[in-house]
C-alpha positions as CSV (number, residue, x, y, z in Angstrom):
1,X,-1.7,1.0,-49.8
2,X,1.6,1.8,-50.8
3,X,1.3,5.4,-49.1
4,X,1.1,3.5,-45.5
5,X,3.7,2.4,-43.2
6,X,1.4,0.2,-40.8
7,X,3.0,0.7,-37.0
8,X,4.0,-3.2,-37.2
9,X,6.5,-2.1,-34.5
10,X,5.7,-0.2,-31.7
11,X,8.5,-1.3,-29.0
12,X,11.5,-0.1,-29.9
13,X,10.9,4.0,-29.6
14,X,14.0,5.6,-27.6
15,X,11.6,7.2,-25.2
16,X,12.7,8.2,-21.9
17,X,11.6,5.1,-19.5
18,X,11.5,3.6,-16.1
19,X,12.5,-0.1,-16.2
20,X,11.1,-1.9,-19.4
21,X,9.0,-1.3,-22.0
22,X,5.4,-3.5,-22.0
23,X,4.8,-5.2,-25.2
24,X,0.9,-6.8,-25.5
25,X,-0.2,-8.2,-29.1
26,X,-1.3,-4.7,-29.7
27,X,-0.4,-2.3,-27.3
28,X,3.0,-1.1,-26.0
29,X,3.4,0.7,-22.5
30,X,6.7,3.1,-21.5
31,X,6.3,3.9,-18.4
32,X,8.2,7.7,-17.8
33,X,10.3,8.6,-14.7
34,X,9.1,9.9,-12.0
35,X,10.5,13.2,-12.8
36,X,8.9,13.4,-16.4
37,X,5.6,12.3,-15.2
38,X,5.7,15.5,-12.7
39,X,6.7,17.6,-14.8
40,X,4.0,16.6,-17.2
41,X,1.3,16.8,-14.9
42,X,2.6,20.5,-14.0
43,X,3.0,21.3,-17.5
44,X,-0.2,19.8,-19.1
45,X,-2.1,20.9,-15.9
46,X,-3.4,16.8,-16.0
47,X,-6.0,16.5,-13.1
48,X,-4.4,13.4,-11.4
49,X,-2.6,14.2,-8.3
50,X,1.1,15.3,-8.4
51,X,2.6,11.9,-7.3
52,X,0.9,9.5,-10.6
53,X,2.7,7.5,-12.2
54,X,2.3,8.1,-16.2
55,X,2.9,6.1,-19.6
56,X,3.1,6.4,-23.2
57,X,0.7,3.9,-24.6
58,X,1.7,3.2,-28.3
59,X,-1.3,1.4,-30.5
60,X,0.0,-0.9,-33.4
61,X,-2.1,-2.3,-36.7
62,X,-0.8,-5.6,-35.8
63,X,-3.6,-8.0,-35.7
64,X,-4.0,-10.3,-33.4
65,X,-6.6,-13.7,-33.6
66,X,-6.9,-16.9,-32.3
67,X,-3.9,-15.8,-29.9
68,X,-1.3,-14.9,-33.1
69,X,-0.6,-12.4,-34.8
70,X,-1.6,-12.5,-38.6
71,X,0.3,-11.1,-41.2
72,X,-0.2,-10.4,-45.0
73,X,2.0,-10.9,-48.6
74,X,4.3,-8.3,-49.5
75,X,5.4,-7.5,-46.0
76,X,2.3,-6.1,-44.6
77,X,2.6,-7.0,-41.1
78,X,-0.6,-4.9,-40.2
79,X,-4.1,-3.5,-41.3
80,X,-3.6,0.3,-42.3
81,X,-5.8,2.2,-40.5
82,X,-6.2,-0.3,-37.4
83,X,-4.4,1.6,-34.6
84,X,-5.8,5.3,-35.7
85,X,-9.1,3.1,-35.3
86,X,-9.0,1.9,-32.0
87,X,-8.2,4.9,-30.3
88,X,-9.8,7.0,-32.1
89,X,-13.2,5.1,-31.6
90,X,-12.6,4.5,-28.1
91,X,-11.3,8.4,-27.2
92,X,-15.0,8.9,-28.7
93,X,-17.1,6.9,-26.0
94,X,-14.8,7.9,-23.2
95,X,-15.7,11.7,-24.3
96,X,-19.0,10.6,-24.3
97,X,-18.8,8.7,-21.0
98,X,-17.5,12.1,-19.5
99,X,-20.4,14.1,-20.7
100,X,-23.1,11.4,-19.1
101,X,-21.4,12.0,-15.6
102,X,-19.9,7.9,-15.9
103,X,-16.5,6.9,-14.1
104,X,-13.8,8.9,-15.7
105,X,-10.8,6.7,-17.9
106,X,-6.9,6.2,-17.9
107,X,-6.4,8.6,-20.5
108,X,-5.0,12.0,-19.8
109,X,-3.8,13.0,-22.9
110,X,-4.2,12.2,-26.7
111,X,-0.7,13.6,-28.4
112,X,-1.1,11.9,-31.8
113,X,-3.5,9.0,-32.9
114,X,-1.7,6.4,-32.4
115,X,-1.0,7.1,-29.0
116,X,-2.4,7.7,-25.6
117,X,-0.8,9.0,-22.3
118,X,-2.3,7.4,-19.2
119,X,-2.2,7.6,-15.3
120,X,-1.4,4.0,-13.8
121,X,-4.1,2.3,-12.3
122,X,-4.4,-0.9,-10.1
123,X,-6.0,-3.2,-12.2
124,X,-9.6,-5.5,-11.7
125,X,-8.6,-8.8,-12.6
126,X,-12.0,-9.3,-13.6
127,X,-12.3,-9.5,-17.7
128,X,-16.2,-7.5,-17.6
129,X,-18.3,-8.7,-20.4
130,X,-21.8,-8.1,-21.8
131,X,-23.8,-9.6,-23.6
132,X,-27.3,-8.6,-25.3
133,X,-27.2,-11.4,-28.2
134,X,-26.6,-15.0,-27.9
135,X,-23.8,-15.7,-30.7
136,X,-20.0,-17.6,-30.3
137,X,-18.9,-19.5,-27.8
138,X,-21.8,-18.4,-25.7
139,X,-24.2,-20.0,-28.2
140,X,-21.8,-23.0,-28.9
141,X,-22.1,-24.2,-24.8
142,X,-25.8,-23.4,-25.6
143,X,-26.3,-26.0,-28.6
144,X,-24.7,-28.4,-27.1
145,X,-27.1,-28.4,-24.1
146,X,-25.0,-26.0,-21.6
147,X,-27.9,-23.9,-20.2
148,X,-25.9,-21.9,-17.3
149,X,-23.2,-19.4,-18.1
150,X,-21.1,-17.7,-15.3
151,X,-23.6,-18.5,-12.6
152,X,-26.6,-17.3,-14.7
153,X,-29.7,-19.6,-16.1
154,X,-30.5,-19.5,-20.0
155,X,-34.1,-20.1,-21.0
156,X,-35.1,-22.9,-23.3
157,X,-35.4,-22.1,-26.8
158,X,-32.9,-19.8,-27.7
159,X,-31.2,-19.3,-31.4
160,X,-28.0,-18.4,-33.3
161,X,-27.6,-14.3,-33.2
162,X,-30.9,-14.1,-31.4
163,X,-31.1,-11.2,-28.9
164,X,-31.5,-12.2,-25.0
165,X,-34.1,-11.1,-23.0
166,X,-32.1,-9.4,-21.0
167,X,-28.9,-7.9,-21.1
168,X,-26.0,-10.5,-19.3
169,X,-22.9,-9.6,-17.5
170,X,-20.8,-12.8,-17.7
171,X,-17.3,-12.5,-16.3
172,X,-14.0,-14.1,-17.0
173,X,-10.4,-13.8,-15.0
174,X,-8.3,-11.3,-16.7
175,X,-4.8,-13.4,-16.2
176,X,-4.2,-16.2,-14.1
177,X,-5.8,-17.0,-10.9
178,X,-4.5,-18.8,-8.2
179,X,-5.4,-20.2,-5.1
180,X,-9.4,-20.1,-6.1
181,X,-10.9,-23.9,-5.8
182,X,-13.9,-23.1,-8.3
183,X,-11.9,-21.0,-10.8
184,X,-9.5,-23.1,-13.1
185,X,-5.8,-22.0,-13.0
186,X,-5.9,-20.5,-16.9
187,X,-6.2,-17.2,-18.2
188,X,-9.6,-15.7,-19.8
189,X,-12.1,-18.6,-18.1
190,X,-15.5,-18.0,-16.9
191,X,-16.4,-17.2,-13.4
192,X,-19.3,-16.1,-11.7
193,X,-20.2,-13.0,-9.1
194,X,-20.5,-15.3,-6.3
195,X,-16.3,-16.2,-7.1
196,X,-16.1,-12.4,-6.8
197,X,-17.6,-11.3,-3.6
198,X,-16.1,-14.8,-2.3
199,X,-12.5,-13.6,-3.0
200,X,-12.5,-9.8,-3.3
201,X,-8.8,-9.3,-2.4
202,X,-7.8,-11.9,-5.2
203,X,-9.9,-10.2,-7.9
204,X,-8.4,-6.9,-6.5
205,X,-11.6,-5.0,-5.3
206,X,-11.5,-3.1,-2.5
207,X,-15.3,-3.9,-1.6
208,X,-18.6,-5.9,-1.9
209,X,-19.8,-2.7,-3.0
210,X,-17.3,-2.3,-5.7
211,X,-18.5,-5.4,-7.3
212,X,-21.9,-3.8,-7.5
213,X,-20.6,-0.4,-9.3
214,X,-18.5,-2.2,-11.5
215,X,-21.9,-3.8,-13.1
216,X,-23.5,-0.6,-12.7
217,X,-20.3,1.1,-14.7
218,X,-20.4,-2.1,-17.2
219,X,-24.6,-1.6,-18.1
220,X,-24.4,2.2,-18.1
221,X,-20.9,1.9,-20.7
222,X,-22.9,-0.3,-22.8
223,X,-26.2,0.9,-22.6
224,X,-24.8,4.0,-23.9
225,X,-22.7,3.3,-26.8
226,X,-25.4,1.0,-27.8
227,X,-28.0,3.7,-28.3
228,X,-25.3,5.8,-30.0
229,X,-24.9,2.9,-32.5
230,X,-28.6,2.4,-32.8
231,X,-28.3,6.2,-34.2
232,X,-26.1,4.8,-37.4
233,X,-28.1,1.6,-37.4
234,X,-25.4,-0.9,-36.3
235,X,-26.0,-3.5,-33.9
236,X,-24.3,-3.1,-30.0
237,X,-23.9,-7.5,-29.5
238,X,-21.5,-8.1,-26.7
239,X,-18.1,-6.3,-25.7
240,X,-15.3,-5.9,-23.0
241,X,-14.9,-3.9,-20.4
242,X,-11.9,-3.4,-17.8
243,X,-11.4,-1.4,-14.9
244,X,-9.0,-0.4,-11.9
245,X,-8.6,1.9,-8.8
246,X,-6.7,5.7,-9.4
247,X,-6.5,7.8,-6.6
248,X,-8.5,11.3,-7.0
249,X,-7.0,14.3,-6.6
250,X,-7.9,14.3,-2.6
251,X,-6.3,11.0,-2.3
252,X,-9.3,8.4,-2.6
253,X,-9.8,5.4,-4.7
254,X,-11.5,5.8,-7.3
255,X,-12.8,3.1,-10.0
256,X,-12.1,3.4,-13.4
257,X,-12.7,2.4,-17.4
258,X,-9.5,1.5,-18.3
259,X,-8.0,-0.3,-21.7
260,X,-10.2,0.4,-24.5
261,X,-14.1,0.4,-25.1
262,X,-16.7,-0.6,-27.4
263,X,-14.0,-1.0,-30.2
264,X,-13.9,-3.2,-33.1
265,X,-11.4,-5.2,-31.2
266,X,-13.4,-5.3,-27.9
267,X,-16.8,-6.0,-29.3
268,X,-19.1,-7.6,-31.9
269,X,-20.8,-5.0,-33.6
270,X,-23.3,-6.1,-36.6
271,X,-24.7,-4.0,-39.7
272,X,-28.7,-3.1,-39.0
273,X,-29.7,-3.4,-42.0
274,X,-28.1,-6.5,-43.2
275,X,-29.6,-8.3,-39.8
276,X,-32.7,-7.1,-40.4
277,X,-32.3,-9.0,-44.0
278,X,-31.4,-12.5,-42.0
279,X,-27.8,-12.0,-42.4
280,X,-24.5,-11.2,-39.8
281,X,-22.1,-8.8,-41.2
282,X,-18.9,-8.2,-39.2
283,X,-18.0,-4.9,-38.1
284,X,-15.3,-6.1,-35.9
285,X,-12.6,-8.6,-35.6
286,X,-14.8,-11.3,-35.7
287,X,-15.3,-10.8,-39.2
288,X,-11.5,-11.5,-39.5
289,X,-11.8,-14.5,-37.2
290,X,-14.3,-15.4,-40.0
291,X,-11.7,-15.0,-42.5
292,X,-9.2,-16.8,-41.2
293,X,-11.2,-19.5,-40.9
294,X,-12.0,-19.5,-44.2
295,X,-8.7,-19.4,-45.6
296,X,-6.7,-21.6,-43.5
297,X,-5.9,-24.8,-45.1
298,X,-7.1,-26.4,-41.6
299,X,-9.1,-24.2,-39.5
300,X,-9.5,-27.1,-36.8
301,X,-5.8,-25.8,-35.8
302,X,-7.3,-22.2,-35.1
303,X,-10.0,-23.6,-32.9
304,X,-8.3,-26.6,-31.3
305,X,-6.4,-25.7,-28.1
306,X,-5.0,-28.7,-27.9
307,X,-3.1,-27.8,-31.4
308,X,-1.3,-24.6,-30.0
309,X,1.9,-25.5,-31.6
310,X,0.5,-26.1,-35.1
311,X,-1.4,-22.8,-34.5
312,X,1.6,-20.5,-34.0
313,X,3.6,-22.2,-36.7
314,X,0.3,-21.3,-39.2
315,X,0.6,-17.7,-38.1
316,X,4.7,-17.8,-38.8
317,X,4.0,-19.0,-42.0
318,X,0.9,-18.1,-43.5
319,X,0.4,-15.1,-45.2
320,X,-3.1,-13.7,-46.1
321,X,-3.7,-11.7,-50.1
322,X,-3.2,-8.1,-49.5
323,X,-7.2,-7.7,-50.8
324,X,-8.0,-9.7,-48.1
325,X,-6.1,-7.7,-45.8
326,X,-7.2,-3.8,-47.2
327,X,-10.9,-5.3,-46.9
328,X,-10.3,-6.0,-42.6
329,X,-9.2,-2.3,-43.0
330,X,-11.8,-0.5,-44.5
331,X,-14.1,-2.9,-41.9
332,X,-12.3,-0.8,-39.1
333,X,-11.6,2.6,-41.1
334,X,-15.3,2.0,-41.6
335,X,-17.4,1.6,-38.6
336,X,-14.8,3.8,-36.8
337,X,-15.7,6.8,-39.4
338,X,-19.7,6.0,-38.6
339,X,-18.9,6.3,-34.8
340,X,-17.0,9.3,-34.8
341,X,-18.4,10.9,-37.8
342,X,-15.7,11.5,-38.6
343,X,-13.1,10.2,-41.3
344,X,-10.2,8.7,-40.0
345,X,-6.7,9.9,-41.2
346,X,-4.4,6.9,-41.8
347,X,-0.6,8.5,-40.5
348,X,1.7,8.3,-43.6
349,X,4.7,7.6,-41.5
350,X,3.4,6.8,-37.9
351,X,6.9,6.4,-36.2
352,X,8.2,9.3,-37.6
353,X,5.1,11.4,-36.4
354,X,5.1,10.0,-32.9
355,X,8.8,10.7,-32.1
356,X,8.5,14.4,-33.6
357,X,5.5,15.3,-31.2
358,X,6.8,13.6,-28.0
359,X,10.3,15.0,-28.8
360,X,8.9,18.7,-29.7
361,X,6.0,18.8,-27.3
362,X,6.5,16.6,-24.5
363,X,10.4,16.5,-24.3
364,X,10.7,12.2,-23.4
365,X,12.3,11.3,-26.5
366,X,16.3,10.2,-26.0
């Protein structure tokens, strides 16, 4: 571990920008001038039209649960391995995406592996989930009775981890919105098509028909990378999907995959064999949800809302063992390696290697 430098950090690189720099619990986004952006696009001979917008996306190993981010003894402030993970595992089904004729993606260009450069896209406020096993919060509403979700009826008899009989799209807002009567005012809450084709404009879609090819995107997405995982016995359970409007090159809208897909991060993914065997083992984040959990010294505080405060104050102060920590990473070094066949390559010295490619290649370093 000592060979490492996690990316704990990934906000503060002198890159040439346009107004501020967009720091998520992952993710940061520079957005480059106009005049970088157009040159790049001439340069790189990107196939967006001359006119898009572009930004450095920088991944981080920070980890983020429960709405914190989690951090380990002896100053590890990130799981080695996470970012080059993420990306590398999602640049894998977008390639793949490509190649079955799907939507295209955000990404343009892939200068190191802990960063992406993207065209800007007008973002569906829509967070798309699926679902082909009944497990988390979905099966918490359903033991306690709840037998609707997003709209949709749930037969009688379901159990823990069991798969549906059918694959579910269930929907939540992606941010805040307002001005909806039957969709609470908070961020990440479940709504249903019919508060989509009711408020279109709100949800930013440009159509009725756009709500349709969204699902159809969402089904083909995971359809596919869950017969790729099939291939290396692992276990497609539920994942994320988001998506927004770029304009092809003859000026259209077009609809997108944007973000990241069917990571660790974005999904549940469970080992084959080890279901088979009557047992769930994590190959995703929710195996360190698990662990947090179980190492809290109250893990009513990480499930609680109500217990916010407490929560964050936990994550200033608690730190988990470094074992604990190099186990998340060879979870996501791991299942990425399986995915891509490939192995992944931890960057010694991430920081270092990003500024000397987007200096020496890319010219928008200061």
């Amino acid at each position: 571990m000592q060979n490492f430098k996690v990316m704990s950090v990934n906000d503060d690189l002198p890159l040439k920008v346009e107004g501020n720099v967009h720091s998520g619990k992952v993710r940061s986004v520079y957005w480059l001038t106009r005049e970088d952006s157009k040159r790049l696009i001439e340069e790189k001979n990107y196939q967006v039209p001359a006119d898009t917008k572009l930004a450095v996306m920088v991944i981080s190993d920070r980890i983020s649960a429960f709405d914190c981010i989690w951090k380990g003894e002896g100053g590890l402030e990130g799981i080695p391995g996470k970012g080059a993970s993420l990306n590398s595992v999602s640049a894998h089904w977008f390639k793949l995406f490509d190649e079955a004729g799907l939507a295209g993606n955000h990404i343009v260009d892939i200068p190191h592996p802990l960063v992406w450069i993207v065209r800007q896209a007008s973002t569906v406020r829509v967070e798309a989930i699926c679902r082909q096993y009944i497990t988390g919060s979905m099966w918490r509403g359903y033991s306690k009775g709840e037998r609707s979700i997003c709209g949709i009826s749930l037969p009688e008899g379901l159990q823990n981890n069991q798969k549906l009989p059918e694959t579910l799209i269930t929907p939540s807002t992606k941010g805040i919105i307002r001005g909806v009567a039957s969709v609470p005012e908070v961020d990440d809450v479940n709504i249903t098509r019919d508060d989509i084709l009711k408020n279109l404009n709100v949800f930013n879609f440009n159509s009725a028909s756009d709500v349709d090819l969204y699902e159809k995107l969402l089904k083909e997405g995971f359809g596919l990378i869950s017969n790729e995982l099939e291939k290396v016995d692992q276990i497609f359970v539920d994942t994320k999907f988001e998506f927004g409007y770029v304009k092809d090159l003859q000026g259209n809208d077009k609809l997108i995959y944007i973000d990241e897909v069917g990571t660790p991060d974005s999904s549940r993914i469970w080992d084959g064999p080890s279901y088979r065997d009557g047992k769930i083992v994590e190959n995703s984040k929710e195996g360190f949800r698990q662990l947090l959990i179980n190492s809290v010294p109250d893990s009513d505080v990480l499930l609680n809302k109500d217990r916010m405060d407490e929560r964050e104050e936990l994550a200033r102060n608690f730190l988990l063992t470094q074992e604990a920590m190099m186990k998340v990473s060879d979870t996501y070094t791991g299942i990425a390696g399986k995915i891509t066949g490939s192995k992944i390559v931890v960057p010694e010295d991430p920081k270092a290697e990003i500024l000397d490619v987007l200096s020496s290649k890319y010219g928008i370093v200061k």
